[in-house]
N, CA, C and O atoms as a GROMACS GRO file, in nm:
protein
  284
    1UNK      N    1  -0.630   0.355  -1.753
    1UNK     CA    2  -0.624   0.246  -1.656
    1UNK      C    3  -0.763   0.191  -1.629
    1UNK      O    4  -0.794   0.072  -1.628
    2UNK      N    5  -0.854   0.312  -1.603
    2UNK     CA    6  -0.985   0.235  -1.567
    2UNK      C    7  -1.019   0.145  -1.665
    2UNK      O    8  -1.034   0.027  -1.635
    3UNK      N    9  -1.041   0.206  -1.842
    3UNK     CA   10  -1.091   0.114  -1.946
    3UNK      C   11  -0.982  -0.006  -1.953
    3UNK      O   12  -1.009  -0.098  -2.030
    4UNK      N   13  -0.880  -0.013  -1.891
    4UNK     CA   14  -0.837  -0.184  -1.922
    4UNK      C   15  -0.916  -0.265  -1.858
    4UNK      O   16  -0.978  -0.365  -1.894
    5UNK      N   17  -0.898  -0.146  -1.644
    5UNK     CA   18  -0.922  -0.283  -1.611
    5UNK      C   19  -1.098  -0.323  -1.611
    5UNK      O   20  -1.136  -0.434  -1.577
    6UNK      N   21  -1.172  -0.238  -1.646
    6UNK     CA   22  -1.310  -0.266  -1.703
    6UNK      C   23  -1.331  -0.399  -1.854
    6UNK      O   24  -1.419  -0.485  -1.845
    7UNK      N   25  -1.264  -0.393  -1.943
    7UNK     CA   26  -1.213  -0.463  -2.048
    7UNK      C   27  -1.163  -0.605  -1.973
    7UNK      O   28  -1.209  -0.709  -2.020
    8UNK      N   29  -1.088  -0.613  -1.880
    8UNK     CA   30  -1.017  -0.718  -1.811
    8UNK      C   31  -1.049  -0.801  -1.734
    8UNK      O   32  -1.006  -0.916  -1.727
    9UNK      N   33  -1.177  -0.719  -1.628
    9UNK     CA   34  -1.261  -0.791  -1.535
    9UNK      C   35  -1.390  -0.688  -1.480
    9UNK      O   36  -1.372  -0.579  -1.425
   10UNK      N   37  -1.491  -0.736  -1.501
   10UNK     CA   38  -1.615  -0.639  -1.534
   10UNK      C   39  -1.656  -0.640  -1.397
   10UNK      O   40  -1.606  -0.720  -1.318
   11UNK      N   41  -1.754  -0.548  -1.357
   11UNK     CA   42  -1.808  -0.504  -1.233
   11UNK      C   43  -1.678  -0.531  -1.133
   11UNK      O   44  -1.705  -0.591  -1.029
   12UNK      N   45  -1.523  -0.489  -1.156
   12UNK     CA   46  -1.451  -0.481  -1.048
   12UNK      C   47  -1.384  -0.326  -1.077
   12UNK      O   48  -1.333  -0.281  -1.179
   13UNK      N   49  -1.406  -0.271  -0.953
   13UNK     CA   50  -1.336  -0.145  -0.999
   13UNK      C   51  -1.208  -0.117  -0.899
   13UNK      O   52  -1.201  -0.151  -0.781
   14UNK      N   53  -1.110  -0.049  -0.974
   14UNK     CA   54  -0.948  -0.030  -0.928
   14UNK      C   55  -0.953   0.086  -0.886
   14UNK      O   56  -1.043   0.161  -0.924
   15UNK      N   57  -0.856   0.127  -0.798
   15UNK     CA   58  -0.821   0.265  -0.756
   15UNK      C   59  -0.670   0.268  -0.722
   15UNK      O   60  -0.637   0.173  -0.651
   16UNK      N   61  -0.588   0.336  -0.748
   16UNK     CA   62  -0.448   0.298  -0.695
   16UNK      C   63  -0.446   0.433  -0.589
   16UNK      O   64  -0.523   0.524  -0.619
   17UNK      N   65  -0.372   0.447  -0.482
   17UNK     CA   66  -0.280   0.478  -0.360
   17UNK      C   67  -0.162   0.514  -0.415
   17UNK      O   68  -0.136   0.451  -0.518
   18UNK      N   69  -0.074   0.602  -0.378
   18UNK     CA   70   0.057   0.619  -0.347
   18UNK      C   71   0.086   0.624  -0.202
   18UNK      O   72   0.032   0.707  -0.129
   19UNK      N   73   0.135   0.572  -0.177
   19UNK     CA   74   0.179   0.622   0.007
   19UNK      C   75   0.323   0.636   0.012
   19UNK      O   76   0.404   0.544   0.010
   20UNK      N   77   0.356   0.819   0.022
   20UNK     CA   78   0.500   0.833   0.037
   20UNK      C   79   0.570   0.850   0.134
   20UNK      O   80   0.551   0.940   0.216
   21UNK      N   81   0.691   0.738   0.139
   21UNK     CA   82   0.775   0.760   0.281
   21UNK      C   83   0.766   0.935   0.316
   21UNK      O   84   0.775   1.032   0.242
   22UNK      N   85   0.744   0.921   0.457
   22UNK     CA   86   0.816   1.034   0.504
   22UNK      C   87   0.924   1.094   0.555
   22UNK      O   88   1.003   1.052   0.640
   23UNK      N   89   0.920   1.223   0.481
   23UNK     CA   90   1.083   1.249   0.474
   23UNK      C   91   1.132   1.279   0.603
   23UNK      O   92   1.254   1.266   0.610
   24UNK      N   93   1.080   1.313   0.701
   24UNK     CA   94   1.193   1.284   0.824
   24UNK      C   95   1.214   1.124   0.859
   24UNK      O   96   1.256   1.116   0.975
   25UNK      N   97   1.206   1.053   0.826
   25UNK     CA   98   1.253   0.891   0.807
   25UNK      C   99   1.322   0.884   0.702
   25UNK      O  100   1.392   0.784   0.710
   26UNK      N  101   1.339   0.941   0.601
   26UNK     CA  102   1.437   0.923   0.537
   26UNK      C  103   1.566   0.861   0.560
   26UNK      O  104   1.599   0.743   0.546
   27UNK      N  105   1.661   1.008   0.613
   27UNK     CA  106   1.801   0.986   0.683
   27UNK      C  107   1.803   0.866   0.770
   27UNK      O  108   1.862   0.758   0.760
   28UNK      N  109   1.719   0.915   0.859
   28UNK     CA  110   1.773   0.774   0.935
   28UNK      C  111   1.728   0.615   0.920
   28UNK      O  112   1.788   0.518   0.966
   29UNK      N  113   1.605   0.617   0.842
   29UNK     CA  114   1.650   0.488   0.779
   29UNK      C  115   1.750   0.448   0.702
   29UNK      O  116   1.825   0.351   0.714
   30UNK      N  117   1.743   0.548   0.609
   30UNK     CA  118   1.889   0.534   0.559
   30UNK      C  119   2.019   0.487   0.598
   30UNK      O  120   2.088   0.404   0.538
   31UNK      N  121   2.046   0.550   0.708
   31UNK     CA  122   2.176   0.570   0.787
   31UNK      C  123   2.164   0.453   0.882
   31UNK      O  124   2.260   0.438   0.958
   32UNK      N  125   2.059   0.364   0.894
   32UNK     CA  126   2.034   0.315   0.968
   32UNK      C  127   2.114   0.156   0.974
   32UNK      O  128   2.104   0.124   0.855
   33UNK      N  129   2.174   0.059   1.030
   33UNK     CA  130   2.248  -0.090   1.038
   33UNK      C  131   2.152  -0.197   0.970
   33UNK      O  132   2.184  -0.292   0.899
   34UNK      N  133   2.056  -0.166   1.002
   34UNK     CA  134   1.937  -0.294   0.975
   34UNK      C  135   1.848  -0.196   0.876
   34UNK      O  136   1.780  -0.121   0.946
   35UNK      N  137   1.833  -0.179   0.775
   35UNK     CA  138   1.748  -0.073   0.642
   35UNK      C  139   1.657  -0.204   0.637
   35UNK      O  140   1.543  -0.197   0.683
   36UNK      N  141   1.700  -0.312   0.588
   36UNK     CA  142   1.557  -0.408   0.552
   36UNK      C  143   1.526  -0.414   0.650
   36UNK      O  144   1.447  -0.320   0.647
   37UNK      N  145   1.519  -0.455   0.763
   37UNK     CA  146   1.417  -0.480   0.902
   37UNK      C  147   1.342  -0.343   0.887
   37UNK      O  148   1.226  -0.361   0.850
   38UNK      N  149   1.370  -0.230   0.902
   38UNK     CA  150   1.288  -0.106   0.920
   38UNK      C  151   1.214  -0.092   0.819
   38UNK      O  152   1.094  -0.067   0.831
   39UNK      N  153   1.284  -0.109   0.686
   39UNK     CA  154   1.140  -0.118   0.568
   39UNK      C  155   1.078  -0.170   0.574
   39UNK      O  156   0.962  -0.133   0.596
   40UNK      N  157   1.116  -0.295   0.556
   40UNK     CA  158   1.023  -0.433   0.520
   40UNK      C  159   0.917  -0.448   0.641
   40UNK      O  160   0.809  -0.505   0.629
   41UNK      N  161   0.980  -0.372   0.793
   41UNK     CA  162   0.814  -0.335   0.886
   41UNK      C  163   0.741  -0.224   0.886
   41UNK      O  164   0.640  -0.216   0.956
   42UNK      N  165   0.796  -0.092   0.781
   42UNK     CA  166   0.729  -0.010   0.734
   42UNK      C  167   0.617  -0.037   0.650
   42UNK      O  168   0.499  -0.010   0.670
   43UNK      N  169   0.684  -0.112   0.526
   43UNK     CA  170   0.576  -0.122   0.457
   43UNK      C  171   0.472  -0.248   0.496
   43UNK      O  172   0.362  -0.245   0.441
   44UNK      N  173   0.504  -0.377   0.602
   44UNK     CA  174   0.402  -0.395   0.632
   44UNK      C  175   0.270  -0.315   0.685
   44UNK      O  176   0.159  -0.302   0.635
   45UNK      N  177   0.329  -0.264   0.813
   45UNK     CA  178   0.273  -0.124   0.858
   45UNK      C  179   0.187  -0.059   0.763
   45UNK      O  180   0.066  -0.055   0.787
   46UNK      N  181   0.238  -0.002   0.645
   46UNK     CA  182   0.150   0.065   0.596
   46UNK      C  183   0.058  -0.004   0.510
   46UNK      O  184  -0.039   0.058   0.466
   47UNK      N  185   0.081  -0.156   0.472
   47UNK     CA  186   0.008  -0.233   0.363
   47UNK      C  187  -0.120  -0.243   0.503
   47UNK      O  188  -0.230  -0.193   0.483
   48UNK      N  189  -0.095  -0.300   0.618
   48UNK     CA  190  -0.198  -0.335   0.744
   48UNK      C  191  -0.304  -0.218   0.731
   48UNK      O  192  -0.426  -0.230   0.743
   49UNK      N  193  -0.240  -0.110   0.706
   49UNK     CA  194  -0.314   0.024   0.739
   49UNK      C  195  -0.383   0.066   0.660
   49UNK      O  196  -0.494   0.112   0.687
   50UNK      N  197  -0.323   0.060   0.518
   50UNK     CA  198  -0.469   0.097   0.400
   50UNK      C  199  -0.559  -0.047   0.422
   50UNK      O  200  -0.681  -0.050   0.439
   51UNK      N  201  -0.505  -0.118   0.419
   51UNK     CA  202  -0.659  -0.294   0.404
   51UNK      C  203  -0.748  -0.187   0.522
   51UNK      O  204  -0.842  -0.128   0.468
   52UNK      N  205  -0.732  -0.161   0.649
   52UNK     CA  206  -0.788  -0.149   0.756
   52UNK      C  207  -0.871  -0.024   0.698
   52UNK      O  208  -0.993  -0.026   0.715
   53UNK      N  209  -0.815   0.080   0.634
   53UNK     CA  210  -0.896   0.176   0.597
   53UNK      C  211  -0.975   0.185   0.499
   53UNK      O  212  -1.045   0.281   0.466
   54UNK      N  213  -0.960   0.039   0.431
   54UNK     CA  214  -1.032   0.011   0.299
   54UNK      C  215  -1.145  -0.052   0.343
   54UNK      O  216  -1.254  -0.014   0.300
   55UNK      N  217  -1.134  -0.158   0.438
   55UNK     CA  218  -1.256  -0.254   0.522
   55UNK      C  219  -1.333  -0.163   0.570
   55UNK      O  220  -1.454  -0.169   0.548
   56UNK      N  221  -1.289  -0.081   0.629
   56UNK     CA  222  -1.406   0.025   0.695
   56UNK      C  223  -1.466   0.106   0.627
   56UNK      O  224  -1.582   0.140   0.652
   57UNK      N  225  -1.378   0.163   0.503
   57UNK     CA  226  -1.454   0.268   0.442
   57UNK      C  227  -1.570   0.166   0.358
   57UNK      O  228  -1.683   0.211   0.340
   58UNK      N  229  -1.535   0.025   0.309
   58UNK     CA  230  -1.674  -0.049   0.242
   58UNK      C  231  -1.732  -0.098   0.316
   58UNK      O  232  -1.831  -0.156   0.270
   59UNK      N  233  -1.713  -0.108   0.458
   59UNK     CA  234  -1.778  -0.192   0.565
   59UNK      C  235  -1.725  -0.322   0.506
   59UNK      O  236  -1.805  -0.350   0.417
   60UNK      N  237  -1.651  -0.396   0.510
   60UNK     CA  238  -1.673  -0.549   0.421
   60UNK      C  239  -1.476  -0.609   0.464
   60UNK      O  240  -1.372  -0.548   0.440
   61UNK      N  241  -1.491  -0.712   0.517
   61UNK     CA  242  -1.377  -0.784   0.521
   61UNK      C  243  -1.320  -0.846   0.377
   61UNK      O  244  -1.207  -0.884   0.346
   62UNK      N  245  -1.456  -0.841   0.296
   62UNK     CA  246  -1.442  -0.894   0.136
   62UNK      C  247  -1.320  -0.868   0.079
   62UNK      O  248  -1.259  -0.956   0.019
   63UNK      N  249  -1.254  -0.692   0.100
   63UNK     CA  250  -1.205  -0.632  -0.007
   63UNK      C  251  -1.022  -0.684   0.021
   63UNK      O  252  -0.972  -0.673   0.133
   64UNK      N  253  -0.954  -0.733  -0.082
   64UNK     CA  254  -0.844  -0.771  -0.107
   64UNK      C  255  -0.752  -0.638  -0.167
   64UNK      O  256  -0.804  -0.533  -0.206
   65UNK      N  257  -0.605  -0.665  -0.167
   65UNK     CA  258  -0.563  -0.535  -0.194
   65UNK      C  259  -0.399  -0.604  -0.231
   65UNK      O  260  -0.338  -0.672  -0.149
   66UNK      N  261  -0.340  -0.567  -0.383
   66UNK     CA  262  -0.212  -0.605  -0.386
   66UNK      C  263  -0.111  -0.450  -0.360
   66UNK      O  264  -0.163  -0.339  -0.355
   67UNK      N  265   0.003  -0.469  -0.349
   67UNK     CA  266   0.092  -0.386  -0.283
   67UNK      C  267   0.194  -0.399  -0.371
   67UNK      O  268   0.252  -0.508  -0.362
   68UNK      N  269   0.246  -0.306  -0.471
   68UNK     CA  270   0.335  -0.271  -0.530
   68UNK      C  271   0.458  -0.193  -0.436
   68UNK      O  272   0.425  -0.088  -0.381
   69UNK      N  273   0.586  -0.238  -0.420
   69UNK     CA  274   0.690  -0.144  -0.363
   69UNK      C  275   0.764  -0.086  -0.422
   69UNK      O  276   0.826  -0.164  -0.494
   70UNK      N  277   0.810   0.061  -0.440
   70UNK     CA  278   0.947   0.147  -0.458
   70UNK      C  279   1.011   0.170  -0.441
   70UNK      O  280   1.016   0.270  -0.513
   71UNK      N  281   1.159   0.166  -0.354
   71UNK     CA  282   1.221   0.240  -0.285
   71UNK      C  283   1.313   0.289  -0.365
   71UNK      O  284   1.395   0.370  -0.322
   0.00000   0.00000   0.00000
């Protein structure tokens, strides 16, 4: 992965994240009437939360970040 994206776009470097639901949210999202409302503000939630931990850890509002989903 690194040598593509070095090959692809130079002096930018990638790192990927996993962030896995947690399993006591599981069930009851699951089980839950409204599943897209609760995801779809989960994973905002958590997309808000790595940018925020990414800005701080470079100091820099610069850094951009795309968000792949799984469920």
């Amino acid at each position: 992965m690194v040598k593509n994206g070095v090959r692809l776009f130079l002096r930018v470097s990638y790192q990927q994240f996993i962030l896995i639901f947690p399993e006591q949210l599981r069930i009851p999202f699951h089980n839950h009437s409204n599943k897209k409302c609760l995801y779809s503000g989960f994973m905002v939630l958590a997309e808000a939360c790595l940018l925020e931990l990414i800005q701080a850890h470079f100091k820099t509002d610069a850094c951009e970040i795309t968000v792949s989903v799984f469920i």
